[in-house]
C-alpha positions as CSV (number, residue, x, y, z in Angstrom):
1,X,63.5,170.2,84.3
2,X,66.4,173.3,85.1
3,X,69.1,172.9,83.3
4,X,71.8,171.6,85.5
5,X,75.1,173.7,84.0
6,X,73.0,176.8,84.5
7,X,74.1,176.4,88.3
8,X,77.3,176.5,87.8
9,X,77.5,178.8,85.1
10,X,78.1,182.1,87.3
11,X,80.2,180.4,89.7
12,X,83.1,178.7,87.7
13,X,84.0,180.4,84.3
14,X,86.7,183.2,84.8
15,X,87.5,182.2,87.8
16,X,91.1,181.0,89.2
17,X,92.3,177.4,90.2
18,X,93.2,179.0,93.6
19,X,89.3,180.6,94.0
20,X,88.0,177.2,92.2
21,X,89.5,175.4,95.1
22,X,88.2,177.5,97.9
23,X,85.1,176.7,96.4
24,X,85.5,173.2,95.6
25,X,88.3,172.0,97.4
26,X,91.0,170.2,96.5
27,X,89.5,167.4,95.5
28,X,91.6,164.4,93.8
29,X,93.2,167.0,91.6
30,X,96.6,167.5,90.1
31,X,97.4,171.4,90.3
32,X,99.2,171.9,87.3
33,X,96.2,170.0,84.9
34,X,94.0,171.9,82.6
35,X,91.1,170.1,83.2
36,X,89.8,169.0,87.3
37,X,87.1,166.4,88.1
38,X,84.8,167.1,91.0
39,X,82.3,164.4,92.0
40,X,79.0,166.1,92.8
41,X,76.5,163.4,93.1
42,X,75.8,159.8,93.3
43,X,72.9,157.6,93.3
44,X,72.2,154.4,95.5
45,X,72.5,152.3,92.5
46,X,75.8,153.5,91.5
47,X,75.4,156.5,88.8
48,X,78.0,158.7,89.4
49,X,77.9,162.9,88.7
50,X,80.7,164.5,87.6
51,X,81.4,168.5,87.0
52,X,84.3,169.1,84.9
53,X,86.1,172.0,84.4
54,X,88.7,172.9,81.7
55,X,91.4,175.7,82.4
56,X,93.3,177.4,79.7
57,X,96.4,180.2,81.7
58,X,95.0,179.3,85.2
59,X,91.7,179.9,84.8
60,X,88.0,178.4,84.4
61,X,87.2,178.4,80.6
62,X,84.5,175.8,80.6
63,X,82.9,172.9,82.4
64,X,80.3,169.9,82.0
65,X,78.5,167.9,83.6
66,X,78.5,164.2,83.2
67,X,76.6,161.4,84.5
68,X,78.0,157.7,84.4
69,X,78.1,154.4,85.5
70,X,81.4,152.5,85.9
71,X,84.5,154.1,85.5
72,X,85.0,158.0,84.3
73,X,86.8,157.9,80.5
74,X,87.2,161.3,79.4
75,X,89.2,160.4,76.3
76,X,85.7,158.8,74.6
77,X,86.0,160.5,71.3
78,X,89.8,160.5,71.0
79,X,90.3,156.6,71.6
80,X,87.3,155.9,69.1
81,X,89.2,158.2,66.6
82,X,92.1,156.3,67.2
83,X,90.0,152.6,67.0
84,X,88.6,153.7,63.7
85,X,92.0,154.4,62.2
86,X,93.5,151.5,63.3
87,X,94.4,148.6,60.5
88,X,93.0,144.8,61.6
């Protein structure tokens, strides 16, 4: 099976939002973020494909791709830090 990051690989890191967006478009994303969501797949049954790309001083420093059902929570391993610390 080909790696699916490999085909992005070329195309996103060092680029700028502004050539990110001609691209991608503008997608559902806030300008000023460091990090944009682009939904490039979705299955009949509802699994969802999501590349996303982190920016540090306007430009493309790495992406992932992520496949999910449901909603899209980026801030998995931060909000189980933050269960695990908590007192009951």
């Amino acid at each position: 099976m080909k790696n699916k990051n490999l085909a992005y690989n070329d195309s996103i890191i060092g680029k700028t939002k502004k050539e990110i967006i001609e691209e991608f478009g503008h997608g559902f994303n806030f300008y000023p973020d460091d990090s944009w969501n682009y939904e490039i797949g979705k299955t009949w049954w509802g699994m969802k494909t999501t590349l996303i790309i982190d920016f540090e001083k306007n430009k493309a420093t790495k992406f992932k791709i992520k496949s999910y059902y449901g909603k899209l929570n980026l801030n998995n391993e931060k909000n189980a830090k933050n269960r695990s610390n908590t007192k009951l």
